[in-house]
The first five atom37 places (N, CA, C, CB, O) and aatype in JSON, in Angstrom:
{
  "aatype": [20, 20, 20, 20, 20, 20, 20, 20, 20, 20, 20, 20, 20, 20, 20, 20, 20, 20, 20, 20, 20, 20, 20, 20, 20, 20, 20, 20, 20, 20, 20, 20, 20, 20, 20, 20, 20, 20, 20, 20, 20, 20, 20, 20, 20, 20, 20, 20, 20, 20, 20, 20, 20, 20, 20, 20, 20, 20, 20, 20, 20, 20, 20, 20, 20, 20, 20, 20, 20, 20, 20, 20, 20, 20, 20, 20, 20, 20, 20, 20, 20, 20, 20, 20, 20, 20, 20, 20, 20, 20, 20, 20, 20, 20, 20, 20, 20, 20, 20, 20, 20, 20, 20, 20, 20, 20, 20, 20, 20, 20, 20, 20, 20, 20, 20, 20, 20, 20, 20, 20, 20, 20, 20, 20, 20, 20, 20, 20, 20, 20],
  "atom_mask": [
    [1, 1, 1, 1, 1],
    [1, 1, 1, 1, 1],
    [1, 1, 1, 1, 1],
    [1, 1, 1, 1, 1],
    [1, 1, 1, 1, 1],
    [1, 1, 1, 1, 1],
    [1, 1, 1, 1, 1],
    [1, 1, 1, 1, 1],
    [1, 1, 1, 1, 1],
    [1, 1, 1, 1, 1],
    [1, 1, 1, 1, 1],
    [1, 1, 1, 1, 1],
    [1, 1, 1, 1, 1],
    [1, 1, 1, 1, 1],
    [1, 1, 1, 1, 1],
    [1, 1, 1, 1, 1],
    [1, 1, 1, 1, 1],
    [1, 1, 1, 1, 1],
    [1, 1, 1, 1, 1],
    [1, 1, 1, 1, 1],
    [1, 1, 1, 1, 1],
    [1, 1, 1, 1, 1],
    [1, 1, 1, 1, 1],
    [1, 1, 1, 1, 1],
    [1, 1, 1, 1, 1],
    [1, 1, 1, 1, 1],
    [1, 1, 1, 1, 1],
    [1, 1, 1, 1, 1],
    [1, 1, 1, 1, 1],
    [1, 1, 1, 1, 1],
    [1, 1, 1, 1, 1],
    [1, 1, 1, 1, 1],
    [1, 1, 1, 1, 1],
    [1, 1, 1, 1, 1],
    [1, 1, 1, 1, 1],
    [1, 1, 1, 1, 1],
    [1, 1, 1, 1, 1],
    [1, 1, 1, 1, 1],
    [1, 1, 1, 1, 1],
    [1, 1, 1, 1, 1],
    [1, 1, 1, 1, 1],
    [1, 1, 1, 1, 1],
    [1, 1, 1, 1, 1],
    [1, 1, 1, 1, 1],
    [1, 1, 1, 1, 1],
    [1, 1, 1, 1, 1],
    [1, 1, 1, 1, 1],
    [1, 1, 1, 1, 1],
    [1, 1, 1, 1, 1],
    [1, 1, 1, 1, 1],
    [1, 1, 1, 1, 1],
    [1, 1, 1, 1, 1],
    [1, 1, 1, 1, 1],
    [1, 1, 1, 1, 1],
    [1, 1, 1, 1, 1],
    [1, 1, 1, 1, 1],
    [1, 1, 1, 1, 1],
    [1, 1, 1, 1, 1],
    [1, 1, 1, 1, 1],
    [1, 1, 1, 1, 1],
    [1, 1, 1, 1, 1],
    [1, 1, 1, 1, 1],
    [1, 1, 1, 1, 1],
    [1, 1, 1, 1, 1],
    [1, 1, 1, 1, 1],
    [1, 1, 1, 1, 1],
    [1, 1, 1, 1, 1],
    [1, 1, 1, 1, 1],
    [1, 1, 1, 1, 1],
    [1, 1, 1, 1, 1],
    [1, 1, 1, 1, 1],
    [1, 1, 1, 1, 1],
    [1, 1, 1, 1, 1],
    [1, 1, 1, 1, 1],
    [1, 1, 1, 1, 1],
    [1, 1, 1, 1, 1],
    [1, 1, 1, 1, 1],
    [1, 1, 1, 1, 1],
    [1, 1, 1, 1, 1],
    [1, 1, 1, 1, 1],
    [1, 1, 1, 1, 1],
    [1, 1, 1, 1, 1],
    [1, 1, 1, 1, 1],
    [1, 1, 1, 1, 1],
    [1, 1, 1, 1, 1],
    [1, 1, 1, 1, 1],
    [1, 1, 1, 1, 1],
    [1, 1, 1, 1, 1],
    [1, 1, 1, 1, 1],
    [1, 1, 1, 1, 1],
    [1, 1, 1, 1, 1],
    [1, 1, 1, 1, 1],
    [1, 1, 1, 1, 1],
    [1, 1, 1, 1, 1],
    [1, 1, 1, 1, 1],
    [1, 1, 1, 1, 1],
    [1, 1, 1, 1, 1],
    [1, 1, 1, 1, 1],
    [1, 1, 1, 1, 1],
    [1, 1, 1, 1, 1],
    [1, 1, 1, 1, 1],
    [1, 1, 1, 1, 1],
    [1, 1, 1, 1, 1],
    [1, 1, 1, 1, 1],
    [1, 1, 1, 1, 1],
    [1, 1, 1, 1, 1],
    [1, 1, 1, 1, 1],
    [1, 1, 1, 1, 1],
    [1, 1, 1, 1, 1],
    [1, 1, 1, 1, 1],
    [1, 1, 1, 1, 1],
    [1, 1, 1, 1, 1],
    [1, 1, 1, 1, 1],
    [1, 1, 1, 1, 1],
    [1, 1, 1, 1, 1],
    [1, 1, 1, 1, 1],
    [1, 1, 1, 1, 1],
    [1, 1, 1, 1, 1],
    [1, 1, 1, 1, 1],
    [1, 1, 1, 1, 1],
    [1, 1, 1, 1, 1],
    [1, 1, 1, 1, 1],
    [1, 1, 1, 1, 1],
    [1, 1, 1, 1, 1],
    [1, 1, 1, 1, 1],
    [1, 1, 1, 1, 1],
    [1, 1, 1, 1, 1],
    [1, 1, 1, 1, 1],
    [1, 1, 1, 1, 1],
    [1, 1, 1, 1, 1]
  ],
  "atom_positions": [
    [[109.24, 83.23, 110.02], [109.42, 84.05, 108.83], [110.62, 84.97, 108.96], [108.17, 84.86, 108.57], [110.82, 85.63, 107.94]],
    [[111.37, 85.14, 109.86], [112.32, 86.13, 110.28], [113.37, 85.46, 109.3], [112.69, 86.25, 112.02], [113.47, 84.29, 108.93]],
    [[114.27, 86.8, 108.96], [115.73, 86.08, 107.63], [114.87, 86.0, 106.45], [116.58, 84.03, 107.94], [115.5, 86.41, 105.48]],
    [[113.08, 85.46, 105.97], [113.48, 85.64, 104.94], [113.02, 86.24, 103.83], [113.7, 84.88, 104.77], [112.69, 85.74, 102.75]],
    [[113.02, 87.47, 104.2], [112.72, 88.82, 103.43], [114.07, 89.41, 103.41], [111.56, 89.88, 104.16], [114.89, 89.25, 104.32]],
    [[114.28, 90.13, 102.27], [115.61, 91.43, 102.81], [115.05, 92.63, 102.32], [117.43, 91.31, 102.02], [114.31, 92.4, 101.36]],
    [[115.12, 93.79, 102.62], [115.1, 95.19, 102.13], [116.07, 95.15, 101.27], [115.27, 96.29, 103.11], [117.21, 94.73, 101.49]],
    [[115.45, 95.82, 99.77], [116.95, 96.55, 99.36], [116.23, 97.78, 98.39], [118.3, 95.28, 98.27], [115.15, 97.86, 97.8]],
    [[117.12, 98.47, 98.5], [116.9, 100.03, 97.98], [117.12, 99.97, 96.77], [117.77, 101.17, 98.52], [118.2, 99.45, 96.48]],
    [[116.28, 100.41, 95.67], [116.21, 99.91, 94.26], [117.28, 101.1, 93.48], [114.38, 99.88, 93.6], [117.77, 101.06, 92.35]],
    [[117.44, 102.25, 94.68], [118.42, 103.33, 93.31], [119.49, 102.67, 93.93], [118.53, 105.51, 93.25], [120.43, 102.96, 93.2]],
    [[120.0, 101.83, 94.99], [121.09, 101.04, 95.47], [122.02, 100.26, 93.63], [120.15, 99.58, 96.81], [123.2, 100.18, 93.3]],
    [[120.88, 99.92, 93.01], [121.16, 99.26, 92.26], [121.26, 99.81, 90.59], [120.38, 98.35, 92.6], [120.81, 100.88, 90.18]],
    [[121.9, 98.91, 89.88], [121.96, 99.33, 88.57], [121.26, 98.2, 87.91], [123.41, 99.63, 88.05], [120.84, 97.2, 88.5]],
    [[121.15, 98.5, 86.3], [120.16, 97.56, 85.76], [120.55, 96.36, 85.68], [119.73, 97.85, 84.59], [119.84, 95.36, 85.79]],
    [[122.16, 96.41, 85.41], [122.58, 95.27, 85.04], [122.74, 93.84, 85.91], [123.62, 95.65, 84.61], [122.98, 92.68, 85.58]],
    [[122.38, 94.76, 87.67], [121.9, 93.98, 89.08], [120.87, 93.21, 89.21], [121.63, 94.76, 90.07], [120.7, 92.08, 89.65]],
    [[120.1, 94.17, 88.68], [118.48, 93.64, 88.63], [118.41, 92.38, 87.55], [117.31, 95.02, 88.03], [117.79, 91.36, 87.88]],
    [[118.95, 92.47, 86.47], [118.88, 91.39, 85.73], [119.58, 90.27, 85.94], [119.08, 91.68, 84.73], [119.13, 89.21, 85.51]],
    [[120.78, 90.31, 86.64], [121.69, 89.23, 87.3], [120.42, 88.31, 88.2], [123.1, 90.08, 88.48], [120.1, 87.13, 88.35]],
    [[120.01, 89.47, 88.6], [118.64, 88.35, 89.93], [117.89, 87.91, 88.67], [117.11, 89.54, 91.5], [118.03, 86.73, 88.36]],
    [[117.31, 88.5, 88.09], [116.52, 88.27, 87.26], [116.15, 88.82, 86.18], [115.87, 88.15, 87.67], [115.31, 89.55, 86.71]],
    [[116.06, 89.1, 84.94], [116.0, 89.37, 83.87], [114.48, 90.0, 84.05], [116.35, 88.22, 82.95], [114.16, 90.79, 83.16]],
    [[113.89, 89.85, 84.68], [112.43, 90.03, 84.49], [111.55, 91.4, 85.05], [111.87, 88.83, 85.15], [110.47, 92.0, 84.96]],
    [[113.53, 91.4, 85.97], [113.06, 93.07, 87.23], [113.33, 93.71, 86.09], [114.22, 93.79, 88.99], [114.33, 94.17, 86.63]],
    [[113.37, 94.21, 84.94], [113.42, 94.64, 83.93], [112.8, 96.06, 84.44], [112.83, 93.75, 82.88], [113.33, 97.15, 84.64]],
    [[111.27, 95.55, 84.57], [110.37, 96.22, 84.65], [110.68, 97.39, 85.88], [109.26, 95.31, 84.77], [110.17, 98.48, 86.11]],
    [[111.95, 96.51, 86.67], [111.95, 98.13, 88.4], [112.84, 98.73, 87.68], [112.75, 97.83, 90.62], [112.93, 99.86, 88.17]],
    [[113.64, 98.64, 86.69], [114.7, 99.81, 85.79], [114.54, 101.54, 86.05], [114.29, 99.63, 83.95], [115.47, 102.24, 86.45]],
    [[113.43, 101.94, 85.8], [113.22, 103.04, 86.39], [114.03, 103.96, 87.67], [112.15, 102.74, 86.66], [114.39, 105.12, 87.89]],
    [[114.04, 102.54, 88.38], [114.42, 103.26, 90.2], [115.47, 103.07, 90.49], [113.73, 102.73, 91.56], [115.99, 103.33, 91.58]],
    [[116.24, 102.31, 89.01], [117.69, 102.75, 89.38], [118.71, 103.87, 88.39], [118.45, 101.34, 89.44], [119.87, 103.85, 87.96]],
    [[117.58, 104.76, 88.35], [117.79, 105.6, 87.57], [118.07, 107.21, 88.52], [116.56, 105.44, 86.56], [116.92, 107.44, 88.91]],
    [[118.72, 108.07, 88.91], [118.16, 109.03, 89.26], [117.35, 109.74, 89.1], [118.52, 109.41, 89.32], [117.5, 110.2, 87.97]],
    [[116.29, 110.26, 89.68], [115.06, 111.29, 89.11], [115.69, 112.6, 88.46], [113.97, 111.86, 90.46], [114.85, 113.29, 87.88]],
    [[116.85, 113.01, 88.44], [117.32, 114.1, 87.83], [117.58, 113.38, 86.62], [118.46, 114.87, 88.5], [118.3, 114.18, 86.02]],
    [[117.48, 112.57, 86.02], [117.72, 112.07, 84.82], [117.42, 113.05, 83.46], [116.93, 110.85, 84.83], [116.33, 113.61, 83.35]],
    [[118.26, 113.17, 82.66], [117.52, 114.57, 81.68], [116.73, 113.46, 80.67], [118.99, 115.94, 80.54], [116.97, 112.26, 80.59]],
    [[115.87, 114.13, 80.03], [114.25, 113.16, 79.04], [114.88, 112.68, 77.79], [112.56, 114.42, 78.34], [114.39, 111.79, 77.1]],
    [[115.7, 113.13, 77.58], [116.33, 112.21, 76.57], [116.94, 111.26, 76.84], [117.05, 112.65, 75.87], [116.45, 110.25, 76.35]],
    [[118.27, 111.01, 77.72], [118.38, 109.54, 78.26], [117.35, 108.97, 78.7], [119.19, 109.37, 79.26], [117.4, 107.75, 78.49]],
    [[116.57, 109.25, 79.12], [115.21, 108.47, 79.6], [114.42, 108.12, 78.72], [114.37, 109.13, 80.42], [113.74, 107.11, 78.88]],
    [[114.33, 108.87, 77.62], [113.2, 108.4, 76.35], [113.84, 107.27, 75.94], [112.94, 109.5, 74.93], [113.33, 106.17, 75.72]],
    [[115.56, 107.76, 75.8], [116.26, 105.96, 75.17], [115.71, 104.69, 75.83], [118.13, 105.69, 75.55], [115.08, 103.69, 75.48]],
    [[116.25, 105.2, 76.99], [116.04, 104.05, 77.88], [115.07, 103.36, 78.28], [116.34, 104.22, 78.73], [115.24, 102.18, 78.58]],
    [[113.62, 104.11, 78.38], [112.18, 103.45, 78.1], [112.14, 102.99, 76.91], [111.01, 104.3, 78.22], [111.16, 102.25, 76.76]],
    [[112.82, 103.12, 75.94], [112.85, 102.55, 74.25], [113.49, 100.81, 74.6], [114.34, 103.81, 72.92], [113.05, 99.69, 74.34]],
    [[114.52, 101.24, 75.18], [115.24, 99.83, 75.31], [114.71, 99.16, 76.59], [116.92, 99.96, 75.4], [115.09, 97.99, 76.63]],
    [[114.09, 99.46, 77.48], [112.9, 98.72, 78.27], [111.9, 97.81, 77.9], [112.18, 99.52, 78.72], [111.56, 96.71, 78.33]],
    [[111.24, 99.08, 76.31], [110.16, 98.11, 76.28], [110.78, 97.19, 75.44], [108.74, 98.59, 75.8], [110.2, 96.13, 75.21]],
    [[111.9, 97.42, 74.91], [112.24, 96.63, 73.67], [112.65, 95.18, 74.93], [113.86, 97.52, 72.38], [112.24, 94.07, 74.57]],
    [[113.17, 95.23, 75.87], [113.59, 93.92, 76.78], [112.44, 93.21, 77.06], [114.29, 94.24, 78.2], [112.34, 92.0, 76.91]],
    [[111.05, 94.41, 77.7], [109.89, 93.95, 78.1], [109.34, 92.78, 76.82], [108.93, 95.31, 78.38], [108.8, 91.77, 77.28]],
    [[109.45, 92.88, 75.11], [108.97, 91.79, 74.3], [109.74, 90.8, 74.56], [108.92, 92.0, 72.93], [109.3, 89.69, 74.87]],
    [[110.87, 91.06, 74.46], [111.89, 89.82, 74.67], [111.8, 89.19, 75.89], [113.32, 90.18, 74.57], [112.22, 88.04, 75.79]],
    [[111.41, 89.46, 77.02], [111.4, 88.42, 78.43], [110.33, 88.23, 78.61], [111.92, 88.8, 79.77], [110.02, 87.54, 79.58]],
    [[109.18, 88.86, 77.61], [107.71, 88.03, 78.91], [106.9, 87.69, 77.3], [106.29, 89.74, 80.64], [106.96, 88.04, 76.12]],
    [[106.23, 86.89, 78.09], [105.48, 86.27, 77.01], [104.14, 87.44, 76.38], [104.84, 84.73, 77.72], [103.47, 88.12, 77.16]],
    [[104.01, 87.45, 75.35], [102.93, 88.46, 74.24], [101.73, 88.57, 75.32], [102.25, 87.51, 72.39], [101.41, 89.65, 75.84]],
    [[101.11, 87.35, 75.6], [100.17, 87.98, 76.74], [99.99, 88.91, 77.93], [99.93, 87.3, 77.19], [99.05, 89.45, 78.52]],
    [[101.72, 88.84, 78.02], [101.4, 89.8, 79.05], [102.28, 90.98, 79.0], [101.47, 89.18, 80.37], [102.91, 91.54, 79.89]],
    [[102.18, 91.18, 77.89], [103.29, 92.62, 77.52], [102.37, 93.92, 77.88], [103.85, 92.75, 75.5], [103.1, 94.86, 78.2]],
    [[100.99, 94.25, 77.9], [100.55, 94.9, 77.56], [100.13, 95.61, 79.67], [99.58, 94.27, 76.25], [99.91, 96.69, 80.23]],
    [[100.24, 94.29, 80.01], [100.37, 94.38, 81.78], [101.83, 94.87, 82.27], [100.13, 92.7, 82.57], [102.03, 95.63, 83.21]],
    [[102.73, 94.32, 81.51], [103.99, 94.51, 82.17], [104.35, 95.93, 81.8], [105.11, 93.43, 81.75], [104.78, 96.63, 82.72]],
    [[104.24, 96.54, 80.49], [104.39, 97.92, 79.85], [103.61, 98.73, 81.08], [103.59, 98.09, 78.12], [104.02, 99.68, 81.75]],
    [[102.35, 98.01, 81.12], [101.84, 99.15, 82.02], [102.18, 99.49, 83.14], [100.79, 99.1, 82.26], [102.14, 100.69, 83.39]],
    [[102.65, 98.52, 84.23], [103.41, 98.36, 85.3], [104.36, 99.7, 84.86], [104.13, 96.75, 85.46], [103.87, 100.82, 85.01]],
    [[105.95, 99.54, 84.24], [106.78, 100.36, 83.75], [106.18, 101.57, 83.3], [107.46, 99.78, 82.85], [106.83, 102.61, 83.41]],
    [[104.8, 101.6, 82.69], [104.6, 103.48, 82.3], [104.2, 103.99, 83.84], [102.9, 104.01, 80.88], [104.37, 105.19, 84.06]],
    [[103.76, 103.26, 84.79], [103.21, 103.93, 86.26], [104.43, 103.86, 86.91], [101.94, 103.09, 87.2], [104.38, 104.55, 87.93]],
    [[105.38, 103.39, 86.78], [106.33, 103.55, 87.66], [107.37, 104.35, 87.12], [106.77, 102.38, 88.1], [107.99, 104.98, 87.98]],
    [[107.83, 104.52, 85.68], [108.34, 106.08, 85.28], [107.54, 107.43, 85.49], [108.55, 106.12, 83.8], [108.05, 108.49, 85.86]],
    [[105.72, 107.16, 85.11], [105.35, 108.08, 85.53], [105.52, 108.89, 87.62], [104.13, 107.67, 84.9], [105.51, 110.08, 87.96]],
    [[105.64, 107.66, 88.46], [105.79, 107.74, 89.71], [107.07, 108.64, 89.85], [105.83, 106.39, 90.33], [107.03, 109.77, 90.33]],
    [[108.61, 107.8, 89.21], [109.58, 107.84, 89.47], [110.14, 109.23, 89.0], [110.05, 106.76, 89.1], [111.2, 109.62, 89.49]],
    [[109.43, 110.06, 88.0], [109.46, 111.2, 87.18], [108.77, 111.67, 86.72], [109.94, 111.25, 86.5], [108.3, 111.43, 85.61]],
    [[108.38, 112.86, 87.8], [107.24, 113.71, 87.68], [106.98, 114.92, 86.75], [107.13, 114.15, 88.78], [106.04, 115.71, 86.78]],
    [[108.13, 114.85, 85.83], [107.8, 115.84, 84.81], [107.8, 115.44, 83.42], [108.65, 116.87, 84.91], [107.94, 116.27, 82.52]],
    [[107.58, 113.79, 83.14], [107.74, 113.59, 82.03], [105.93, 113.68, 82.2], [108.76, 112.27, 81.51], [105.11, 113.63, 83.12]],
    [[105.92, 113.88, 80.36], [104.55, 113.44, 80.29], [103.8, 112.05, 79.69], [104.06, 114.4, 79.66], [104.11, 110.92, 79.33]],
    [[102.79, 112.76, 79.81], [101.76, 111.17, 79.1], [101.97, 110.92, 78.14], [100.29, 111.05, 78.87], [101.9, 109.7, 77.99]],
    [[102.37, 111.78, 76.74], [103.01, 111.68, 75.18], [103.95, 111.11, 75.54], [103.4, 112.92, 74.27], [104.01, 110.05, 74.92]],
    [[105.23, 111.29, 76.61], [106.33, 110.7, 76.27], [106.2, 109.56, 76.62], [107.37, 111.19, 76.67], [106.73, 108.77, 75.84]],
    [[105.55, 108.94, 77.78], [105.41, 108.0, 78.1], [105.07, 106.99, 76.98], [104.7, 108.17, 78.99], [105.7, 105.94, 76.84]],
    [[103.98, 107.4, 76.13], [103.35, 106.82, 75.32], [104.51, 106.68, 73.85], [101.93, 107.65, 75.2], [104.52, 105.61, 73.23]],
    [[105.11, 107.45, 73.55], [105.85, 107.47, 72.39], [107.22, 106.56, 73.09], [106.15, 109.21, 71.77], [107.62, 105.65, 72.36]],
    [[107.92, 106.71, 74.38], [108.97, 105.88, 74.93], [108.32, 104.58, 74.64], [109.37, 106.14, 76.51], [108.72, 104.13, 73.57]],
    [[106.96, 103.38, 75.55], [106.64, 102.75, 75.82], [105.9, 102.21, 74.15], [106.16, 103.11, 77.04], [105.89, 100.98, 74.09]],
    [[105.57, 102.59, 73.43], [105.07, 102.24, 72.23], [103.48, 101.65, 72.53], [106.11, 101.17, 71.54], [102.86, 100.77, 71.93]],
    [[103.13, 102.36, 73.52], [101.41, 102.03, 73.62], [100.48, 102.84, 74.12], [101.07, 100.95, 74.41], [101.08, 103.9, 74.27]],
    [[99.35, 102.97, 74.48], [98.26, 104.18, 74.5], [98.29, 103.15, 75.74], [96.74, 104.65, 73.19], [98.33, 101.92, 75.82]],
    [[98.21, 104.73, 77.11], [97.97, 104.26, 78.35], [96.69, 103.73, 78.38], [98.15, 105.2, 79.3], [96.55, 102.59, 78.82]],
    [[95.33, 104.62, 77.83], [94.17, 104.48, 78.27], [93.7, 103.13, 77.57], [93.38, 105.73, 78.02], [92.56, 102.78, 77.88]],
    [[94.24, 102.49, 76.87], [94.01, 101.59, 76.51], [94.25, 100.13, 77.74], [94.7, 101.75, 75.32], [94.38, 98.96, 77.39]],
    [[94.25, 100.57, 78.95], [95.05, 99.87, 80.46], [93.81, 100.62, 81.3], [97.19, 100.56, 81.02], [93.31, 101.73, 81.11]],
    [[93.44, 99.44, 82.45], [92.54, 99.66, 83.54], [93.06, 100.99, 84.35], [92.5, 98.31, 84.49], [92.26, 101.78, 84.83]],
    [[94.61, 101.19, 84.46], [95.56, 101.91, 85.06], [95.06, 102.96, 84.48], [96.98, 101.61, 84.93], [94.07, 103.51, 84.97]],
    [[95.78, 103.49, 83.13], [95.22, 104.61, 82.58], [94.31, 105.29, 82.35], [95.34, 104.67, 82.02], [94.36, 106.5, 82.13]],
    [[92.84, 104.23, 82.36], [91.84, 104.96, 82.29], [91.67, 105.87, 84.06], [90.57, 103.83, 81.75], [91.26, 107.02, 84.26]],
    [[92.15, 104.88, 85.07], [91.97, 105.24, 86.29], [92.91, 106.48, 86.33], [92.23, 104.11, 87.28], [92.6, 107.41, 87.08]],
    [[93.9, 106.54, 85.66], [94.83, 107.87, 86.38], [93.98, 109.13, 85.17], [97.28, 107.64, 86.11], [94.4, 110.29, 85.24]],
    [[92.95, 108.83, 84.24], [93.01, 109.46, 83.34], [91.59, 110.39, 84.55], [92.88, 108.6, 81.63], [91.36, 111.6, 84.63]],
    [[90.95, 109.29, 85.26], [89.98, 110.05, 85.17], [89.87, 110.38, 86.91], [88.71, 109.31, 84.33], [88.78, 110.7, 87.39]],
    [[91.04, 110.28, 87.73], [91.3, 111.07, 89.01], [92.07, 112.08, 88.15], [92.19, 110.27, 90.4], [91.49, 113.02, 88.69]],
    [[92.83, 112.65, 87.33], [92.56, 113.97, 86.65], [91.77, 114.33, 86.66], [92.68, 114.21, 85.69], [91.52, 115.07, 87.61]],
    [[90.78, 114.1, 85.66], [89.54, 114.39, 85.47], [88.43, 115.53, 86.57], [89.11, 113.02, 85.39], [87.84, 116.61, 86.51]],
    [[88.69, 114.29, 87.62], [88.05, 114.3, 89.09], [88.68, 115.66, 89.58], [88.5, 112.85, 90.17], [87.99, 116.68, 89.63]],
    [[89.9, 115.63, 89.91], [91.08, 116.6, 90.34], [90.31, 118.12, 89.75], [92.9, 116.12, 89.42], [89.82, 119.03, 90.41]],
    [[90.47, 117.92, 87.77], [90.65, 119.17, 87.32], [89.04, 119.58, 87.75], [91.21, 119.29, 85.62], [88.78, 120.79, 87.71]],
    [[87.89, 118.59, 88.16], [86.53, 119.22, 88.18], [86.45, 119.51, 89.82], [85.19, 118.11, 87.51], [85.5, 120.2, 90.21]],
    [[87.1, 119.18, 90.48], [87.22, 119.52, 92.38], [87.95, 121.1, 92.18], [88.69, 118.03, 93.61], [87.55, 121.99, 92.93]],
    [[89.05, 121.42, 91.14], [89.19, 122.66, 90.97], [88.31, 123.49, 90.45], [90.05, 122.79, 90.45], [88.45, 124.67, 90.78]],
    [[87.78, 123.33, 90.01], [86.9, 124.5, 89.1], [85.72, 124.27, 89.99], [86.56, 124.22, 87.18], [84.93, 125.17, 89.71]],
    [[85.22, 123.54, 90.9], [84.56, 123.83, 91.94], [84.73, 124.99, 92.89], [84.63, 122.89, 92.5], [83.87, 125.79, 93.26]],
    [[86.44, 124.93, 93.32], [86.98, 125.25, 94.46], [87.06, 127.12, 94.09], [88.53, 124.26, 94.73], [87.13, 128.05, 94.9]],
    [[87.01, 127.17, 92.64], [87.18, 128.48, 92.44], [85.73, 129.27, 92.44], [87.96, 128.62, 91.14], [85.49, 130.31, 93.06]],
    [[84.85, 128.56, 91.65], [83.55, 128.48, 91.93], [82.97, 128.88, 93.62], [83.26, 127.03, 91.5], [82.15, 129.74, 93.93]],
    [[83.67, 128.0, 94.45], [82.95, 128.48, 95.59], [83.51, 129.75, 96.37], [82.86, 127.37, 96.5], [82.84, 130.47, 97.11]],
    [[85.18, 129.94, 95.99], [85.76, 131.31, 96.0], [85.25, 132.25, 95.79], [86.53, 131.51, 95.41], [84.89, 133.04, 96.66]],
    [[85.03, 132.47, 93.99], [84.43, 133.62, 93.46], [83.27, 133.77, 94.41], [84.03, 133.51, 91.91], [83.37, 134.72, 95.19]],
    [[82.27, 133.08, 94.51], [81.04, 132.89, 95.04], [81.27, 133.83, 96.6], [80.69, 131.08, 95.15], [80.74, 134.92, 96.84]],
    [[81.75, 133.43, 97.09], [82.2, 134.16, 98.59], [82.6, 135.41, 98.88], [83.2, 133.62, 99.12], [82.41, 136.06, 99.91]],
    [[83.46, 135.84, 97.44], [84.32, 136.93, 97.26], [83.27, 137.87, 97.08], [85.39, 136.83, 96.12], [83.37, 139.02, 97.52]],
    [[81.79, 137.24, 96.14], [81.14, 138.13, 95.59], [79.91, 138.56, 96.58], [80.79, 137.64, 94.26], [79.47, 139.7, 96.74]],
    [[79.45, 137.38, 97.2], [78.72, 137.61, 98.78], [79.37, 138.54, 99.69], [78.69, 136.26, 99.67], [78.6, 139.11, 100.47]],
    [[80.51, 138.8, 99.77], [81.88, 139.31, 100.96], [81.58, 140.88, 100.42], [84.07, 138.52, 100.59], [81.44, 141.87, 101.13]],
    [[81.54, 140.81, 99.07], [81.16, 142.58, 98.52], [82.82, 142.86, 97.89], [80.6, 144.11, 100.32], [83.01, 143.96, 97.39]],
    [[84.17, 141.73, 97.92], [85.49, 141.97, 97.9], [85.47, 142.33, 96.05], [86.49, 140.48, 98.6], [86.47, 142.97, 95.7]],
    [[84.63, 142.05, 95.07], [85.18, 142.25, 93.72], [84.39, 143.24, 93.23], [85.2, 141.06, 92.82], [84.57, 143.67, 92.09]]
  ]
}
């Protein structure tokens, strides 16, 4: 198996690389983007993503491949949000196995916090501190 794998670094590249290999890496576009990217070039550019994503893959599986691309802008850029995602990408995350899952380790997250303060206060108020 040695030789035939290669590494390659995806911000190495530009889009127009990725599509030379293949039209289909469409979907790694994201990572050759810088993360300082400001949200408006980026809203375009998830516009003209998904608009490539109808055109190269077949209707069945647009709704897999979109989702792929909203987790990996969401990965690649941590301050866009779930609206933009959804208004760039032209689809409702939770409507995806993905989304419901990232919807509800939030969920999980925001109820492990309100525990954590819960057992704070709780301590603070045993301690005699408030």
């Amino acid at each position: 198996m040695k030789g035939c794998f290669r590494e390659i670094v995806l911000t190495d590249y530009t889009e127009e690389k990725l599509e030379a290999i293949d039209p289909k890496l469409i979907v790694l576009a994201p990572f050759t983007l810088t993360d300082k990217t400001d949200k408006t070039t980026l809203l375009a550019k998830g516009r003209e993503w998904q608009k490539a994503i109808t055109q190269r893959f077949p209707v069945e599986k647009h709704e897999d491949v979109l989702s792929i691309l909203g987790l990996f802008i969401l990965n690649r850029f941590r301050k866009i949000t779930y609206e933009e995602v959804i208004a760039m990408l032209k689809f409702f995350l939770l409507d995806t196995v993905a989304g419901r899952q990232l919807y509800e380790m939030g969920r999980l997250q925001s109820q492990i916090n309100v525990f954590q303060e819960t057992v704070l206060d709780a301590c603070a108020i045993w301690a005699g501190t408030t």
